[in-house]
N, C-alpha and C positions, 0 to 999 in steps of 0.2 A: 386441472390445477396442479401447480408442483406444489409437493409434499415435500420440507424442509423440517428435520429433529432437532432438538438439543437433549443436553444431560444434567439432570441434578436431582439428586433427593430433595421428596416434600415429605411432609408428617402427615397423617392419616388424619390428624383435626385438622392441619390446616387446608387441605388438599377436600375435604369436606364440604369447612365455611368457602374456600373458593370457589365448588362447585355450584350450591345452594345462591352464590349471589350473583355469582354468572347466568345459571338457569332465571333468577329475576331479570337480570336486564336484561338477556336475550329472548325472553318471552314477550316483554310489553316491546323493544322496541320491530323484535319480526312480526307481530300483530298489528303493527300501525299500519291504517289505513292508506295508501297516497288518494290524498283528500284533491277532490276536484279542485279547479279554480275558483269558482263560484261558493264551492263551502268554503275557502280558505278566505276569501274577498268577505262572510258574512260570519266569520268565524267571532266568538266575543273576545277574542285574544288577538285579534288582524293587528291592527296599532301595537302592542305591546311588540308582538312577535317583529316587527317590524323596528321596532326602535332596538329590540336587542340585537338585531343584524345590522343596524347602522354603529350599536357601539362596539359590535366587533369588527366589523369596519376601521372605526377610528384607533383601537387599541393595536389592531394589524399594521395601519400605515402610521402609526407613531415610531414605529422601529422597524417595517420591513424596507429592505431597498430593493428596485429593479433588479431583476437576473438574477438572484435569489433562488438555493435551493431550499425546500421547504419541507418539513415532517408534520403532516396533520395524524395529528393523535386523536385517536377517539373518533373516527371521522366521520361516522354514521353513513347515511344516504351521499355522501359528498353533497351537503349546503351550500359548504363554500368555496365550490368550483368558482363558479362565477367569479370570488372575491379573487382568489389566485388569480385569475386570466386578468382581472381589471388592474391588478397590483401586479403584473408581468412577471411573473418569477420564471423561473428557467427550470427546475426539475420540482417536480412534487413525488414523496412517496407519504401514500395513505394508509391507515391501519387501524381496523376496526373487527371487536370480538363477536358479531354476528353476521354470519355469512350473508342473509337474504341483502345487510346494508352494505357489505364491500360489493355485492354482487349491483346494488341500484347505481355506486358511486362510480362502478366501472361502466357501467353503460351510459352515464351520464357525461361520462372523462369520451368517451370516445366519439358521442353524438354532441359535443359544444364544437361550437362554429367558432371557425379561426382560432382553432385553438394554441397557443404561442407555445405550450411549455411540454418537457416530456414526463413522461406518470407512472408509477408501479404502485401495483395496490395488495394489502397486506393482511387476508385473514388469520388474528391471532389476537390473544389479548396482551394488553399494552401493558397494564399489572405483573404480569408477568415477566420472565429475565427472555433474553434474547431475540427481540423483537424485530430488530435493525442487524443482526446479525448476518441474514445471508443478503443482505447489500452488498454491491461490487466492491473488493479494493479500494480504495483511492477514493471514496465518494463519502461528500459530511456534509451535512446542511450551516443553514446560515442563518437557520430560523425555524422553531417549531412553536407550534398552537395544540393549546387542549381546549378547545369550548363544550364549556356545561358539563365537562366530565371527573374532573379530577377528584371533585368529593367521592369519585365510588370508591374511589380506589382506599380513602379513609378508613376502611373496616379493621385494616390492620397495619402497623407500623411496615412489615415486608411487604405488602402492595405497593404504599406509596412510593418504598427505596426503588422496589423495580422500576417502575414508572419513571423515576429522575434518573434512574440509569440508562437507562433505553431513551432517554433524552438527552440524557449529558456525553452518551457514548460517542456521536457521532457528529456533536454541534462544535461548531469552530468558537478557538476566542474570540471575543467580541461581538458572540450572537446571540440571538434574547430566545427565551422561552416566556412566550404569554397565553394566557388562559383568562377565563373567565368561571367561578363559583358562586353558590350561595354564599349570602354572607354572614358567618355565622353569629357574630356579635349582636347583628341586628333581630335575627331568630331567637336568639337567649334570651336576649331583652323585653321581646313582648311574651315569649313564655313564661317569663317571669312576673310579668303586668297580668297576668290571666289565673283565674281557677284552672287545676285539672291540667292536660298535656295538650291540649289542641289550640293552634293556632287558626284565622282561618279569618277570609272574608268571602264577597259575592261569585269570586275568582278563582279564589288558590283556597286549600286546607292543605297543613303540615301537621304531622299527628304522630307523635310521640307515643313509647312505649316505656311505663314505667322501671322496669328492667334496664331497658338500653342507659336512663340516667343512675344507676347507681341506687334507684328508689327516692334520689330526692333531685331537685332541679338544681341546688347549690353544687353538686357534686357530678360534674361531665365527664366523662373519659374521655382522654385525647384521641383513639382511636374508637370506632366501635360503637360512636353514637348514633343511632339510628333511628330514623324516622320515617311514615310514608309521607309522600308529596302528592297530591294532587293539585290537577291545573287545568282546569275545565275551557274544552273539551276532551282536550289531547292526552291527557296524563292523570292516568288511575291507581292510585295505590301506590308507586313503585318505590323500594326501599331506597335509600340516599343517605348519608354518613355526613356528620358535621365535621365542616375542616379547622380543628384549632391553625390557626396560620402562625403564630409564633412555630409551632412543629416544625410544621412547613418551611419556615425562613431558615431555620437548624440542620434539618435534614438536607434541603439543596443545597448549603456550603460543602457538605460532605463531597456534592458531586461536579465541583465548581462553579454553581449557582449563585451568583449573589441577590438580593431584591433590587432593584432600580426603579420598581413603582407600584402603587400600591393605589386603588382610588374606588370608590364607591361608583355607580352606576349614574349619581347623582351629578359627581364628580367630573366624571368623564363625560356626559352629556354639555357639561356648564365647559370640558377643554374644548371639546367638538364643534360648540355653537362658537368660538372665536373665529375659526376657519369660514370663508364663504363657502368654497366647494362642498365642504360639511353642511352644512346647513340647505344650499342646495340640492342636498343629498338626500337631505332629512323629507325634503316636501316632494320629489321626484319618486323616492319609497314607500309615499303613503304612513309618514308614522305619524303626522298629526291629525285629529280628526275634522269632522265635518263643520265644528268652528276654527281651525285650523290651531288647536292649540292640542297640548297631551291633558285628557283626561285625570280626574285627582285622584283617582284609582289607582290608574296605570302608573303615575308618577307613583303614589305609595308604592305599587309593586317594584319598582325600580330598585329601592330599598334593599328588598330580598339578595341582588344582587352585588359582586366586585371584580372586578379586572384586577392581572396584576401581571409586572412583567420581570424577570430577572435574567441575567447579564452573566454568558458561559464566562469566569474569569480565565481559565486554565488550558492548555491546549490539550485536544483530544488523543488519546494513545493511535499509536502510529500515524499521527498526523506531519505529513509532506509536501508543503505546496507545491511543490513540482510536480507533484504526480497523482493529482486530483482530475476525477475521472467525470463523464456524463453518466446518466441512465441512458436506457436502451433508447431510441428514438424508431417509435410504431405510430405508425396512424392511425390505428387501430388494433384496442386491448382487448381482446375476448375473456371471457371464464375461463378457460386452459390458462390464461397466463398468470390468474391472481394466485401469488405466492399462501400457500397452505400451511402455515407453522404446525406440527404434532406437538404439542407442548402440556403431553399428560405427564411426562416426569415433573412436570414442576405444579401439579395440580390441576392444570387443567383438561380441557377436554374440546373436540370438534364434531359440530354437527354435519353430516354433511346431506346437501337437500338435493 
């Protein structure tokens, strides 16, 4: 693997809570199972899981164009290879803070059939400053995605700046950043309807810790609020932060970000079903079920979530159309080549397996 450093003073608490919430998500997600077909086919979550890949789906080709280079954030196992190769982009670089999942998404970037686009994969956390840094010269996307991730980054006001900076560093005018989070309006809300901090039905529990609210539920921190989530089968315990999204809309103008869309899960299900390709998509993925409709469950679950997309207004530092460059073009990416970031001056830290 190449080993790539930066420089910058962290503080001893903050370099601390970074490490403590890094060790969380990179424990539950290197323990995850890869679940056979057959468990995932009989899983109580199959439909659900499956309409969330179709709304990121729709939230992607709402604003990606062909030949498109593309920054997947947060990128786990690479999910959405697939979705890259179906929506033809041209370069993809990926970047994800647990080695065992940049290690799955490169084997998986190297073994997709026909694959159209060229790929560099990026163990390092995306919270942190200089993510996109040792990218070529001359190279800036046209489009980046965070799915399911951006609330972690909520624990603290400097996560989420890094995060829009390592987003905004390298995104041309005119190019969107979308994502998908819990949504947290609707979380408050039924915490609020309830005794006690727990949320919770046959599916999911969210379980609040009195501390994390301030000791009452009127009074949320904007950063810092903490809960575990569970989501039976897949998902035990694991810590996740509510995203005040006003913050959020504040913070990305800082980085050239503006909102351009904002929609509930709900939302974006009722733009998707206008499209037929959508819709033929929707039964082709198996998201409805055995009466061919979505479950009152799974629709309630929908709830939980929101899409949203915002619009680079400002052009990137040293950005030159003239002299805008490709990635490497391999046929084949090995472990030697996923880029290593050292990025313990700024708090964090690397496992290596």
């Amino acid at each position: 693997m190449r080993r790539m450093t930066n420089e910058k003073e962290f503080t001893t608490t903050e370099r601390k809570r970074s490490l403590d919430h890094l060790s969380n998500i990179q424990n539950h997600y290197s323990t995850l199972d890869n679940e056979s077909k057959h468990n995932r086919n009989n899983s109580s979550i199959f439909y659900l899981r499956n309409i969330n890949n179709w709304i990121k789906l729709v939230l992607m080709g709402k604003y990606l164009m062909p030949h498109s280079n593309v920054f997947d954030v947060c990128c786990g196992k690479g999910g959405d290879l697939l979705k890259w190769q179906n929506l033809r982009v041209r370069n993809l670089v990926a970047a994800d803070v647990t080695l065992p999942c940049v290690i799955a998404a490169q084997k998986r970037y190297s073994n997709l059939k026909n694959r159209c686009f060229r790929g560099e994969f990026i163990y390092g956390d995306c919270f942190l400053p200089g993510v996109v840094d040792k990218l070529p010269n001359g190279f800036f996307f046209d489009f980046a995605s965070c799915q399911f991730a951006l609330h972690y980054s909520f624990s603290s006001q400097k996560r989420i700046e890094n995060l829009l900076e390592n987003v905004s560093k390298r995104l041309k005018k005119g190019g969107h950043f979308v994502g998908t989070i819990p949504n947290s309006n609707w979380i408050i809300k039924k915490l609020r309807s309830v005794e006690g901090y727990t949320i919770q039905n046959s599916k999911f529990k969210i379980e609040f810790e009195k501390t994390s609210l301030q000791s009452q539920k009127e009074k949320i921190p904007i950063f810092g609020a903490e809960y575990k989530f569970y989501l039976n089968p897949s998902v035990v315990g694991v810590s996740e932060f509510l995203v005040h999204f006003p913050t959020l809309v504040k913070l990305a103008k800082k980085y050239g970000l503006e909102l351009d869309w904002k929609q509930t899960f709900h939302n974006i299900y009722l733009y998707g079903s206008q499209f037929k390709n959508y819709l033929l998509l929707m039964k082709k993925n198996n998201c409805f079920n055995q009466n061919n409709t979505i479950s009152q469950i799974d629709w309630d679950l929908m709830n939980l979530y929101l899409g949203f997309a915002f619009k680079k207004v400002t052009d990137p530092q040293d950005w030159n159309p003239n002299e805008t460059v490709d990635l490497q073009s391999r046929k084949i990416i090995s472990q030697e080549d996923i880029i290593v970031l050292d990025q313990s001056e700024f708090g964090g830290r690397l496992y290596q397996n």
